[in-house]
C-alpha positions in Angstrom: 0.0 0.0 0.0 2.8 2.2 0.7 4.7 2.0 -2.5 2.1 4.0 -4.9 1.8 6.9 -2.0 6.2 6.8 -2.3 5.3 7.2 -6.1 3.3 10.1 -5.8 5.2 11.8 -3.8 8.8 11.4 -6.0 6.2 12.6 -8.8 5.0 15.6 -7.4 7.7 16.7 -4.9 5.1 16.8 -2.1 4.6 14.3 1.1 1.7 12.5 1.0 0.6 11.5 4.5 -1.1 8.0 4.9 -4.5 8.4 5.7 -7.2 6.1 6.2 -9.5 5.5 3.2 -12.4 7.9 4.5 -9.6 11.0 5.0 -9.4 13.2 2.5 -6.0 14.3 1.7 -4.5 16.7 -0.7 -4.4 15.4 -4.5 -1.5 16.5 -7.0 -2.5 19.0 -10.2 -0.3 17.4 -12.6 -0.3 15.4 -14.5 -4.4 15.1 -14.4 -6.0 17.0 -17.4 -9.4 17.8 -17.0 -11.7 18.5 -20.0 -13.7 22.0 -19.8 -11.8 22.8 -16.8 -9.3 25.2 -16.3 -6.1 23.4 -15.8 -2.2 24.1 -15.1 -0.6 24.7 -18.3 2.4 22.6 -18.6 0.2 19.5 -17.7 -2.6 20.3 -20.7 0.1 21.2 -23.0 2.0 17.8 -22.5 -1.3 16.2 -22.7 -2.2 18.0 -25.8 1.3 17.0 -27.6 0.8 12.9 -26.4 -2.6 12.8 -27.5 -1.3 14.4 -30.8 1.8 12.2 -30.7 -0.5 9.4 -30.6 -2.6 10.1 -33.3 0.2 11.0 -35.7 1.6 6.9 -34.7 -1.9 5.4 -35.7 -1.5 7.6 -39.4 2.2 6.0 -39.6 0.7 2.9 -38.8 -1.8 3.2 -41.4 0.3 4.7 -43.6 3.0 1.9 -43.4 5.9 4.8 -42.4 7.9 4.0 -39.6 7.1 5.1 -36.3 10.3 6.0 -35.3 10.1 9.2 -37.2 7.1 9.9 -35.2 9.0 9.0 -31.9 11.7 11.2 -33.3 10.1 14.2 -33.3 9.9 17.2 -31.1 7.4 18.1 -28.9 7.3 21.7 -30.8 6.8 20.2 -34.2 4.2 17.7 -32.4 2.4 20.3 -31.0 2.4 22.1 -34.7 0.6 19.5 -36.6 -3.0 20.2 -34.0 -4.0 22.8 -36.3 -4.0 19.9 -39.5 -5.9 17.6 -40.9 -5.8 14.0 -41.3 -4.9 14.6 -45.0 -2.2 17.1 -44.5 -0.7 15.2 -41.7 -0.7 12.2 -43.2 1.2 14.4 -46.6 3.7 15.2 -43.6 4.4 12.1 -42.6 4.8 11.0 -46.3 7.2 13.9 -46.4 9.3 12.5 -43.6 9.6 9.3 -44.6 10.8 11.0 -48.1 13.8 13.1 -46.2 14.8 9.5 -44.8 15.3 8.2 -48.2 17.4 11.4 -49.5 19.7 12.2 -46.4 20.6 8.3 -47.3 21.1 9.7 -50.7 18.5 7.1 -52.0 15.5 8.8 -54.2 12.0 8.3 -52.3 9.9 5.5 -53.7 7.3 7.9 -53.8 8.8 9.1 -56.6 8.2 6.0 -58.9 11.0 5.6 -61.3 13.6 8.0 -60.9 14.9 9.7 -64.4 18.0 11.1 -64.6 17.5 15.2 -64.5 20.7 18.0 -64.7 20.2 20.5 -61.9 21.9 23.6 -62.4 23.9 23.5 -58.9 24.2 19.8 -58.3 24.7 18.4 -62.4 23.4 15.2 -63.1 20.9 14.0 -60.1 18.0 11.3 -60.0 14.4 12.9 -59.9 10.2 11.8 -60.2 9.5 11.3 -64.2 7.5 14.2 -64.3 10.2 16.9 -63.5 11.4 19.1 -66.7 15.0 17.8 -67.7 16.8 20.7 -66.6 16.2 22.2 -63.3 17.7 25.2 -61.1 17.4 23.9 -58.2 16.3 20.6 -56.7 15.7 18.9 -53.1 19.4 17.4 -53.5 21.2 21.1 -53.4 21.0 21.8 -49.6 22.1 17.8 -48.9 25.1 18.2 -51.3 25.8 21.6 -49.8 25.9 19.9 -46.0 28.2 17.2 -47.7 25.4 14.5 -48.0 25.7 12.0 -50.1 22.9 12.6 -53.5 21.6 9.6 -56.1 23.0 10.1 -59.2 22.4 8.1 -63.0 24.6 5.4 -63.5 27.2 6.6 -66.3 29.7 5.5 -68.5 33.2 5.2 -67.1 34.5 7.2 -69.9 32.2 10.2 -69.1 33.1 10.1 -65.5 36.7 10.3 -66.3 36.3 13.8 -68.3 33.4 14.7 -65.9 36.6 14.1 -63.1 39.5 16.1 -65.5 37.2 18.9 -66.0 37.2 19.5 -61.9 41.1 19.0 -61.9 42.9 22.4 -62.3 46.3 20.9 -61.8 48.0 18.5 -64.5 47.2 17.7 -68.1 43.4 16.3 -68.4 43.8 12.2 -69.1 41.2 10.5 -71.3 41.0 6.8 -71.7 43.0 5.8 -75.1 40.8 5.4 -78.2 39.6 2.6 -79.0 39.7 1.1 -75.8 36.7 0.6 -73.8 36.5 0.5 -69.8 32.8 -0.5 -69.7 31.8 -2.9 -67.5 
């Protein structure tokens, strides 16, 4: 009987005197939430952001996106997505799942199959079919800036080689001799 009353009081930094079971006695604010009552803020607020927290895992669930991003999150960003719909959250959460897949420098299955598109500050990058060929910016620039790796087409060997001599500004440029193939 003792041990929940030792509980309650390491949660709410106040003693809690044993009473018998028809004494009142003094109960904690936090972390009860009342609803239509005013309440302590800190308590509603963390109530607010679980019950938000919880909702956002069942759309992962459904979704099929890991929960972990959910976990992952802060309690600010939580707390952001009460304003939302289901639709828009569940675009978030799709939207997440999609910044997974390019910090790994892997293009989001979302995007179907990837064709190979030349952004103007990145070159030659991986993008959704329905993107126009040449782009001026795309959502690999800020990951190569921060020295992430970004997907890329598969090329030639050759064309690597004089893509690789055209970033050298030291020595003669060396192209592979004619004739000779190093395709694999």
């Amino acid at each position: 009987m003792t041990t929940w009353r030792e509980r309650l009081s390491e949660l709410t930094g106040k003693k809690i005197l044993k009473a018998s079971s028809f004494q009142l006695t003094e109960l904690p604010k936090a972390p009860f939430v009342s609803f239509g009552g005013e309440q302590d803020g800190p308590s509603r607020k963390t109530a607010g952001v679980e019950s938000m927290r919880a909702h956002l895992l069942a759309l992962a669930q459904d979704e099929g996106v890991d929960t972990g991003l959910v976990h992952a999150l802060p309690d600010e960003e939580v707390a952001g997505c009460g304003e939302h719909d289901d639709i828009a959250l569940r675009a978030y959460l799709g939207a997440l799942e999609a910044g997974t897949f390019l910090d790994r420098g892997l293009a989001p299955p979302v995007w179907g199959e990837p064709v190979a598109v030349t952004c103007e500050g990145c070159g030659p990058v991986l993008l959704w079919p329905e993107c126009a060929r040449t782009v001026t910016a795309c959502p690999w620039c800020f990951r190569r800036k921060a020295g992430k790796p970004i997907a890329r087409p598969r090329q030639p060997l050759a064309a690597r080689w004089v893509r690789g001599d055209a970033e050298t500004t030291s020595g003669t440029p060396c192209y592979p001799s004619r004739g000779v193939s190093h395709e694999r």
